[in-house]
C-alpha beads as a LAMMPS data file, in Angstrom:
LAMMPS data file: protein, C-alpha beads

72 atoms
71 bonds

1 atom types
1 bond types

-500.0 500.0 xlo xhi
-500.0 500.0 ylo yhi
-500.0 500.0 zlo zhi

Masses

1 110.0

Atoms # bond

1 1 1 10.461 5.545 10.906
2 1 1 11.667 3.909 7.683
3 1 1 8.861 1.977 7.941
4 1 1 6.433 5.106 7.904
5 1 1 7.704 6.297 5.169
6 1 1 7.535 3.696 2.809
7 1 1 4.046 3.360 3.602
8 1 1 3.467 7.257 2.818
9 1 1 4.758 6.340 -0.735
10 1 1 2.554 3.248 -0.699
11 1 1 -0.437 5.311 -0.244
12 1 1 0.698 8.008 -2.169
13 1 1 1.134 5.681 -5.134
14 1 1 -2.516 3.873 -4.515
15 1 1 -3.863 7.590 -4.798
16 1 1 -1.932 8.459 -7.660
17 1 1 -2.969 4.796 -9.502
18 1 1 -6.771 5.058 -8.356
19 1 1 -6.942 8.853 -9.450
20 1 1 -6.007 8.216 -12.806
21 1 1 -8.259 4.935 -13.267
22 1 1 -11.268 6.529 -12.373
23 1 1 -11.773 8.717 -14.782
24 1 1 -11.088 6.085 -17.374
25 1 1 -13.468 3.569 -16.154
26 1 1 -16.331 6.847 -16.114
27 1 1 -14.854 7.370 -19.385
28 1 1 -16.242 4.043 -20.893
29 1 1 -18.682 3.845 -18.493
30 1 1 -19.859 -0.058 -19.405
31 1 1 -20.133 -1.605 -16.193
32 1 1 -19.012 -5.254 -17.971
33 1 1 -16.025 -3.348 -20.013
34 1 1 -14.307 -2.347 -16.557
35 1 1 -15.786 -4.221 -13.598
36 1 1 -11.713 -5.704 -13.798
37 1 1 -10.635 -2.225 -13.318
38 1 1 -12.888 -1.626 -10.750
39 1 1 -11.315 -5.029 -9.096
40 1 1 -7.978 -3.666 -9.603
41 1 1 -8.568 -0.344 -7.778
42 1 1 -10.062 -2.295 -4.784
43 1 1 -6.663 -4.501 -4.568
44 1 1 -4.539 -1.608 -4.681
45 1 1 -6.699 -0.704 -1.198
46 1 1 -6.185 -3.756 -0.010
47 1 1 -2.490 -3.688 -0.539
48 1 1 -1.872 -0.655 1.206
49 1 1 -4.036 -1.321 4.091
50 1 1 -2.094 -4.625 4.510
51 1 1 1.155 -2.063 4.327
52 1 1 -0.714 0.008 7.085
53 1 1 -0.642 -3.314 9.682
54 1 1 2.900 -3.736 8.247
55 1 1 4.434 -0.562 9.651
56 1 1 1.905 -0.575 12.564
57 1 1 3.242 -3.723 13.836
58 1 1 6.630 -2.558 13.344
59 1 1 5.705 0.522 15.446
60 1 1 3.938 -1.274 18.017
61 1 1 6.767 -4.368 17.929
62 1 1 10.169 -3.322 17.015
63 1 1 13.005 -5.283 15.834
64 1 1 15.734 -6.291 18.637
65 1 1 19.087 -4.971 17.886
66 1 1 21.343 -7.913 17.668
67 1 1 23.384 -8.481 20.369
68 1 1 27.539 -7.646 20.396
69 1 1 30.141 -10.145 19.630
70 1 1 31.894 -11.312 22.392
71 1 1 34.479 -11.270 20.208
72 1 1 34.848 -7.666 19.958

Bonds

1 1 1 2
2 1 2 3
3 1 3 4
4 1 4 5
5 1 5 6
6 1 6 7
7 1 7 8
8 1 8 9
9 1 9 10
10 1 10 11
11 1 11 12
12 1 12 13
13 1 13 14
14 1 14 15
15 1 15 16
16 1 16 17
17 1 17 18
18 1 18 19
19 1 19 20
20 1 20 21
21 1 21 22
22 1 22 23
23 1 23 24
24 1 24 25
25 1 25 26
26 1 26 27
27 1 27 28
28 1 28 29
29 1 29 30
30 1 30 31
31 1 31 32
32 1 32 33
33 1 33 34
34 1 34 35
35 1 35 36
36 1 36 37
37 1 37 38
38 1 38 39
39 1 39 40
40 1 40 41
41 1 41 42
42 1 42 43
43 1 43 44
44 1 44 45
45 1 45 46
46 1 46 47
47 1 47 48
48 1 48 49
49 1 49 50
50 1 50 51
51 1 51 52
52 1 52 53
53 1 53 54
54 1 54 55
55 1 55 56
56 1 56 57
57 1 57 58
58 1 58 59
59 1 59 60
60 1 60 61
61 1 61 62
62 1 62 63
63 1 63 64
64 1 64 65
65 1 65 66
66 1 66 67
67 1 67 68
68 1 68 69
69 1 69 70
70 1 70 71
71 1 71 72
Protein backbone atom coordinates (compact mmCIF):
# COMPACT_ATOMS: atom_id res chain seq x y z
CA UNK A 1 0.00 0.00 0.00
CA UNK A 2 1.15 3.50 -0.97
CA UNK A 3 0.52 4.31 2.29
CA UNK A 4 3.06 1.60 3.68
CA UNK A 5 5.51 2.69 1.86
CA UNK A 6 5.79 6.12 2.56
CA UNK A 7 5.89 5.29 6.05
CA UNK A 8 8.97 2.79 5.39
CA UNK A 9 10.78 5.98 4.09
CA UNK A 10 9.47 7.90 7.10
CA UNK A 11 11.13 5.57 9.38
CA UNK A 12 13.91 4.99 7.33
CA UNK A 13 14.65 8.72 7.32
CA UNK A 14 14.05 9.06 11.38
CA UNK A 15 16.84 6.25 11.55
CA UNK A 16 19.03 7.77 9.18
CA UNK A 17 18.50 11.52 11.07
CA UNK A 18 18.77 9.96 14.72
CA UNK A 19 21.92 7.80 13.67
CA UNK A 20 23.84 10.60 12.65
CA UNK A 21 22.81 12.97 15.71
CA UNK A 22 23.87 10.71 18.19
CA UNK A 23 27.13 10.55 17.80
CA UNK A 24 27.34 14.30 17.67
CA UNK A 25 25.53 14.99 20.79
CA UNK A 26 28.20 12.05 22.56
CA UNK A 27 30.61 14.02 20.69
CA UNK A 28 30.12 17.24 22.84
CA UNK A 29 28.82 15.44 25.45
CA UNK A 30 27.48 18.74 27.63
CA UNK A 31 24.19 17.78 28.64
CA UNK A 32 23.06 21.83 28.48
CA UNK A 33 24.97 22.22 24.88
CA UNK A 34 22.51 19.53 23.28
CA UNK A 35 19.53 18.77 25.52
CA UNK A 36 17.73 20.68 22.06
CA UNK A 37 19.17 17.95 20.06
CA UNK A 38 18.17 15.47 22.27
CA UNK A 39 14.47 17.20 21.93
CA UNK A 40 14.81 17.06 18.30
CA UNK A 41 15.57 13.31 18.07
CA UNK A 42 12.52 12.59 20.34
CA UNK A 43 10.15 14.65 17.77
CA UNK A 44 11.42 12.92 14.89
CA UNK A 45 9.88 9.64 17.01
CA UNK A 46 7.02 11.23 17.53
CA UNK A 47 6.50 12.13 13.94
CA UNK A 48 6.84 8.85 12.63
CA UNK A 49 4.81 7.12 15.16
CA UNK A 50 2.01 9.64 14.32
CA UNK A 51 2.84 8.38 10.46
CA UNK A 52 2.48 4.75 11.89
CA UNK A 53 -1.50 5.56 13.04
CA UNK A 54 -1.58 7.39 9.66
CA UNK A 55 -1.14 4.37 7.40
CA UNK A 56 -2.70 2.08 10.09
CA UNK A 57 -5.90 3.82 9.86
CA UNK A 58 -5.71 3.83 6.25
CA UNK A 59 -5.21 0.03 6.42
CA UNK A 60 -7.78 -0.59 8.87
CA UNK A 61 -10.30 2.24 7.08
CA UNK A 62 -9.86 2.62 3.45
CA UNK A 63 -10.88 5.31 1.21
CA UNK A 64 -14.31 4.70 -0.82
CA UNK A 65 -13.82 4.76 -4.47
CA UNK A 66 -16.01 7.46 -5.78
CA UNK A 67 -18.92 6.48 -7.30
CA UNK A 68 -19.52 6.52 -11.49
CA UNK A 69 -21.11 9.31 -13.31
CA UNK A 70 -24.36 8.69 -14.37
CA UNK A 71 -23.35 10.49 -17.05
CA UNK A 72 -21.10 8.03 -18.48
Amino acid sequence: MHEWRLFGRTAVSTAVAAALLEPAVRLVADAGRTAALGEWQVRMGAAAGIHAVVAASHTLWPRREPAASPRG
